[in-house]
N, C-alpha and C positions, 0 to 999 in steps of 0.2 A: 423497460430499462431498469436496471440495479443497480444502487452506488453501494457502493462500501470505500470503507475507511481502513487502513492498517497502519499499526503501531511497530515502528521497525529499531531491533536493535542491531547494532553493528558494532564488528571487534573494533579496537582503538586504531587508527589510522588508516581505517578504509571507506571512512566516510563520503570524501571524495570522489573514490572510486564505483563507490553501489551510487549514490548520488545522479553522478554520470551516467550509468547502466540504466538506472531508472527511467529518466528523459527519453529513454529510446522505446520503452513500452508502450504501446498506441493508447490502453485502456486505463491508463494513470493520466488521469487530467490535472492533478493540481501535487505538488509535491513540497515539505515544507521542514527546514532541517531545525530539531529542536535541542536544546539544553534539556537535561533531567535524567529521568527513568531510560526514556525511550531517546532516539539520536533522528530518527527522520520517521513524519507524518505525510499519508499518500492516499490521496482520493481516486478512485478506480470509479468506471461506469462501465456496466457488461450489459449482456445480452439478460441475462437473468444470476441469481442466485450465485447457480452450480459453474457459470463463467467464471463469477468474483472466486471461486475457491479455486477452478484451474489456474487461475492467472496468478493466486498465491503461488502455488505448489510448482507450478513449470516455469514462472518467470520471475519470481521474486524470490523464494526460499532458496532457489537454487544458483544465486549468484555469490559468489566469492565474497565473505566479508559478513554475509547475512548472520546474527546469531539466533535471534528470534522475531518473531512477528505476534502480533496480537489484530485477529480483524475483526471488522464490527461491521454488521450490516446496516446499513440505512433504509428507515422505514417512514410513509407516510400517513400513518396509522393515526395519530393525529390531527388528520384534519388539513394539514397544512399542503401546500404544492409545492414548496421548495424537499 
């Protein structure tokens, strides 16, 4: 299993809308709308890696409103189990 994290910007008044779209993603578990830089924060869990990047590319970048995305992988390199 893979998590990743992405960092989503969206044009002004479509927050709502990608918001919504998001919810319907099976492999977005946590979704969280921010003030700042970035407008909405979104936790993904894949099959591996190369999942987290199709599920940018075909389900996230490509919804109406998306302007940019920023993803981070999550690693347990650390030591840790979370």
């Amino acid at each position: 299993m893979a998590i990743g994290f992405a960092l989503l910007t969206i044009s002004p008044l479509n927050e709502k809308v990608v918001y919504d779209a998001l919810k319907i993603v099976p492999e977005i578990k946590e979704i969280h709308p921010l003030f700042g830089e970035y407008d909405i924060l979104i936790k993904l869990e894949c099959q591996d890696i190369d999942a987290i990047g199709e599920v940018i590319v075909k389900k996230i970048r490509s919804l109406k409103g998306i302007v940019d995305t920023k993803t981070l992988i999550g690693t347990k390199s650390l030591g840790g189990e979370n």
